[in-house]
Each structure stands twice: as structure tokens, then as C-alpha cells.
N, C-alpha and C positions, 0 to 999 in steps of 0.2 A: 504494500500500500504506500511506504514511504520508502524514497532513500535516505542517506542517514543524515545527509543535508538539511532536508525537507523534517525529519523527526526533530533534530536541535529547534529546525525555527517554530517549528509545534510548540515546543518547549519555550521558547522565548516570547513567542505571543499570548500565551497563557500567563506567564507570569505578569506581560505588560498591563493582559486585558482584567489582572486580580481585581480592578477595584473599579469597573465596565465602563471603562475609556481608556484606550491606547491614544498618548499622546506624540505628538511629533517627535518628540528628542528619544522616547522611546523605537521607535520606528525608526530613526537614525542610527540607533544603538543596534539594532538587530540588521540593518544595513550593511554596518560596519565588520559584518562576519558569514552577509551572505549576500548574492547577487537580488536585482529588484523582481528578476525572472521568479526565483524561487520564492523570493517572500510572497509576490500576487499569489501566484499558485496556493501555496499554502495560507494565505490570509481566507481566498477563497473557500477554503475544506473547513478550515477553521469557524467563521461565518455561519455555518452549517450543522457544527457542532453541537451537541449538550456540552456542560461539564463532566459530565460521567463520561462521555465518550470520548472527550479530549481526556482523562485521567487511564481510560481502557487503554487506552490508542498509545501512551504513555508506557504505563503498565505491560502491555505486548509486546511494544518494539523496544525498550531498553537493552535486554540481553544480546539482542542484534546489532544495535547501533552503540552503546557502549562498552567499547573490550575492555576495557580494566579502568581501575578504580582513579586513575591521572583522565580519562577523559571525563569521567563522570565529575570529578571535581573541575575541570574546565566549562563542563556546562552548567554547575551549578555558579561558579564565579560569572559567567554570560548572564544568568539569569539576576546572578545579584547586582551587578553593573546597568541593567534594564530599570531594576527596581528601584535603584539611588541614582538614576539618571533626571527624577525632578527634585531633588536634593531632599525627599521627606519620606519616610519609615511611616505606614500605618501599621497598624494591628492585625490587620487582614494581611498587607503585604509580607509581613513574618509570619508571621502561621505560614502563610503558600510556602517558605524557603521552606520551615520543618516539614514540611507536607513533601515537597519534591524531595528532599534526602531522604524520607521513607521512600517515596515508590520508587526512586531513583537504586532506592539500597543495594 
């Protein structure tokens, strides 16, 4: 369903979309690690999504697209770079980090 390009920026839009607005500098931020081809794409599926199915979709492809525990923490550092890209931490936006290092685990 995904390549493992397309599964990171899954991952990166979910964390942008935690609090239901992806804002531009976020969108900049997931830019900066993948072409605009793949983000459309993948904004599109995303769009389409539940939460449970972007967490499934998550949950599925991990073991395929993260081989060892150095990439899993560079996607978790992507996703934390996303989250403090409008200089503010909510409550919600923590919880999603613990939340991704479980399903991430």
C-alpha cells in the first residue's frame, strides 16, 4: 500500500494534523525530507482516512519500513521537529509522541 517514503510522510502528517490543522511551516517541515510528489499523494490517502486507520496503516507497515531501532528514532525526531515547528507543546501534541513510540515500538 505504501513505500517506505510514503509510510514516514503518513507518519508526519498525522502528527502535524494532532490538533486538526496542518499549518504551513509544518508542511515545510515534512517538505524538507520528502518531495511535493509524494506529500500530494499521500496528503490525498490521508484526507480519507479515520484515525484508527491512519494508527492501523501505522501499526502494519512499521516492521517493513523501519529496520532497526536508528530509523525508528529518526522518525520519531521528524515527527518531533513537525510538532515544535510552531514553537508551542500542547497536551495533545505529547501524548501523540508517547503514542507513536508505543506503536512505533
Amino acid at each position: 500500500m505504501f513505500t517506505k517514503e510514503e509510510f514516514k510522510v503518513l507518519v508526519m502528517l498525522y502528527a502535524a494534523n494532532i490538533d486538526s490543522n496542518i499549518h504551513q511551516n509544518e508542511v515545510d517541515r515534512i517538505l524538507e525530507k520528502t518531495d511535493a510528489a509524494t506529500y500530494e499523494k499521500v496528503r490525498k490517502m490521508f484526507n480519507k482516512m479515520s484515525d484508527t486507520e491512519i494508527l492501523s496503516s501505522i501499526q502494519d507497515n512499521k516492521a517493513q519500513y523501519l529496520a532497526d531501532a536508528t530509523e525508528k528514532q529518526q522518525l520519531l525526531d521528524d515527527v518531533h521537529s513537525i510538532i515544535a515547528s510552531d514553537g508551542r507543546h500542547s497536551a495533545m501534541e505529547n501524548h501523540l509522541t508517547r503514542v507513536l513510540k508505543k506503536v512505533l515500538g
